[in-house]
N, C-alpha and C positions, 0 to 999 in steps of 0.2 A: 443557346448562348446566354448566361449568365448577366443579368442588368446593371446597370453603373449603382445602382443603390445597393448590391451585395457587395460583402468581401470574404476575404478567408482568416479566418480566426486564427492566430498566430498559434504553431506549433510548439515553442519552445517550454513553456509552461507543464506543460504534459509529459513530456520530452525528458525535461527535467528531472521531474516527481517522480515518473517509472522509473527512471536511469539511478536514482538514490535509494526505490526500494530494492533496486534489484540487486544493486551493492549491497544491501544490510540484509537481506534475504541470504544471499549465498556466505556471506560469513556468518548469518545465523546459521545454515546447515552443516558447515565444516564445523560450528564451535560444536553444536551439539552434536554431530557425528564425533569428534573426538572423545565428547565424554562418555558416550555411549548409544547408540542409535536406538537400544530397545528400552531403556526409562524416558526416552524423546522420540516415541514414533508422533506422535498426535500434532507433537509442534513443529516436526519435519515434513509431515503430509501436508499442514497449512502451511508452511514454507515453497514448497514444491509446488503447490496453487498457487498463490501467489505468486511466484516465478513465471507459472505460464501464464496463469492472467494478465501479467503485466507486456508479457509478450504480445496476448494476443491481443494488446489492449492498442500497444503499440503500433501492432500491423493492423488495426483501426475496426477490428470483428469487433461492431455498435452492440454485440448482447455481452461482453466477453467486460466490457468498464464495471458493469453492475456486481458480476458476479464477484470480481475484485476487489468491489466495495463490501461485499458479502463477508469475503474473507478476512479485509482489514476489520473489519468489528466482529470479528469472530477474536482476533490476535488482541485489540483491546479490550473485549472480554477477558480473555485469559488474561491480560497480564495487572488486570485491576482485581482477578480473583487470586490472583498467586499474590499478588502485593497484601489484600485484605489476611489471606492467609497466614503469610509468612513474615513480612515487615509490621516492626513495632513502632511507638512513637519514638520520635527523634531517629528512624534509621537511616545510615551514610546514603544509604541505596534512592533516594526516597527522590531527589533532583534528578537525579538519569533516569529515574522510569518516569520522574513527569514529564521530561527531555523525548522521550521514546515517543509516549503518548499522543504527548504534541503531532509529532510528527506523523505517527500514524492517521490522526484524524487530518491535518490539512493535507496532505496525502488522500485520503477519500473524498475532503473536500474537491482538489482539485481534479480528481477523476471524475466528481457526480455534477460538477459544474459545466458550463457551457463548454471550456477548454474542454474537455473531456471528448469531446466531441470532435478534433480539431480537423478532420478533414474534409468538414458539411462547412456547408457555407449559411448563413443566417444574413437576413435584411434586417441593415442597418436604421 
């Protein structure tokens, strides 16, 4: 039995966070399946990780958070190398991928954080 000095660290945080990549993960794989699956196999494979990581992350598999976080800094790798790449100074594009960015990192933030964790209990 669990002692009056623990508690459970509120789910919804977590909850959250996967439930939004996993929205922008699956309209990342239809948009680029549209354009074409075989010039975007690489960013559809980390798409598709992603995807189950967040699942399994969800159904609370404790090694399944990290490898997610793996992933997400694999995704903003690419997307700070395709920016270095291909955007110049002053481009339109330049707000939305720092917008993306964003999100990708507090997004591993809040997997690699205690949330992350949400179904252990931790003394307060």
């Amino acid at each position: 039995m669990p002692d009056a000095e623990e508690k459970r660290l509120p789910r919804w945080p977590l909850r959250l966070t996967l439930s939004l990549v996993l929205v922008l993960e699956v309209f990342f794989v239809v948009m680029l399946s549209v354009e074409g699956v075989a010039e975007h196999i690489w960013m559809i494979v980390n798409s598709v990780g992603i995807l189950v990581f967040c699942v399994l992350t969800w159904r609370g598999i404790p090694w399944s958070r990290w490898l997610l976080i793996a992933l997400l800094v694999c995704r903003v790798a690419h997307i700070g190398m395709a920016a270095v790449l291909h955007f110049g100074p002053g481009d339109h594009r330049i707000p939305g991928l720092l917008v993306l960015v964003t999100f990708y990192v507090v997004a591993g933030l809040v997997v690699a954080s205690p949330l992350g964790r949400s179904g252990r209990r931790l003394a307060t």
